[in-house]
C-alpha positions in Angstrom: 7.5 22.8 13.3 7.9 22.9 9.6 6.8 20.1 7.3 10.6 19.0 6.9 11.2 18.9 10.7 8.1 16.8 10.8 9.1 14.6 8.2 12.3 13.7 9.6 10.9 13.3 12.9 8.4 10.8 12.2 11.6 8.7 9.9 13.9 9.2 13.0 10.7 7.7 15.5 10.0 5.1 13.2 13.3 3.8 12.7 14.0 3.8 16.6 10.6 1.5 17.3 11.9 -0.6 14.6 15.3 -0.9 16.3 13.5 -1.7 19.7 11.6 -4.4 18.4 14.7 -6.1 16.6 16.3 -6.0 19.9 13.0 -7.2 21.4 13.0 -10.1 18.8 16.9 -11.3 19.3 16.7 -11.3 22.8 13.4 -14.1 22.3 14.7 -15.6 19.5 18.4 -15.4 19.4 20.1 -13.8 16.3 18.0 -13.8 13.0 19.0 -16.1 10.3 18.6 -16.9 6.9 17.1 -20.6 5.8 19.4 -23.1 5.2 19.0 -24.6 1.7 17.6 -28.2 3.4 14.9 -26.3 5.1 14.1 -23.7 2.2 13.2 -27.1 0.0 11.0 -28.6 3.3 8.7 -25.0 2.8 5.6 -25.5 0.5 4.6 -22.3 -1.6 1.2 -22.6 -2.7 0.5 -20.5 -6.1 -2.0 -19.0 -7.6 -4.2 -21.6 -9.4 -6.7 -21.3 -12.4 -9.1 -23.8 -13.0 -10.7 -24.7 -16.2 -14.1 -23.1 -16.9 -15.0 -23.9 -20.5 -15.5 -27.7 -20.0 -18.0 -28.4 -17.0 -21.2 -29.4 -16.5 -22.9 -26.1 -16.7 -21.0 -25.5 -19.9 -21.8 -28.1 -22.1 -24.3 -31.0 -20.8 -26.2 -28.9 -18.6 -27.7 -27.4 -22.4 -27.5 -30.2 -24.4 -31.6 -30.8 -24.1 -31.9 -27.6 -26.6 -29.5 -28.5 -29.2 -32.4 -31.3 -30.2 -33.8 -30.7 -33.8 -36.8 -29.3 -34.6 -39.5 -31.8 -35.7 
């Protein structure tokens, strides 16, 4: 088996297991469908946050004892 045969082997068996599995899915679930724009809005996407790191405790107060002058 060339490396060509192999290669279209392996795309020919993935693509039936994926077929299976669709079947497998619409014959649990019914046919697949898209979100309706009602239920799209109802669906929270958290994203990625960044927090502030330049004014907190260990930042600024936490050093404040060395910024006294010198006597």
């Amino acid at each position: 088996m060339t490396m060509k045969e192999l290669c279209e082997y392996s795309e020919g068996a993935r693509r039936t297991r994926n077929n299976v599995h669709l079947e497998l899915v619409r014959l649990q679930y019914g046919e697949i469908r898209c979100f309706t724009a009602k239920e799209s809005a109802k669906v929270e996407i958290k994203q990625k946050s960044v927090f502030r790191k330049g004014k907190t405790h260990a930042f600024t107060r936490l050093w404040n004892h060395r910024n006294v002058p010198i006597v």
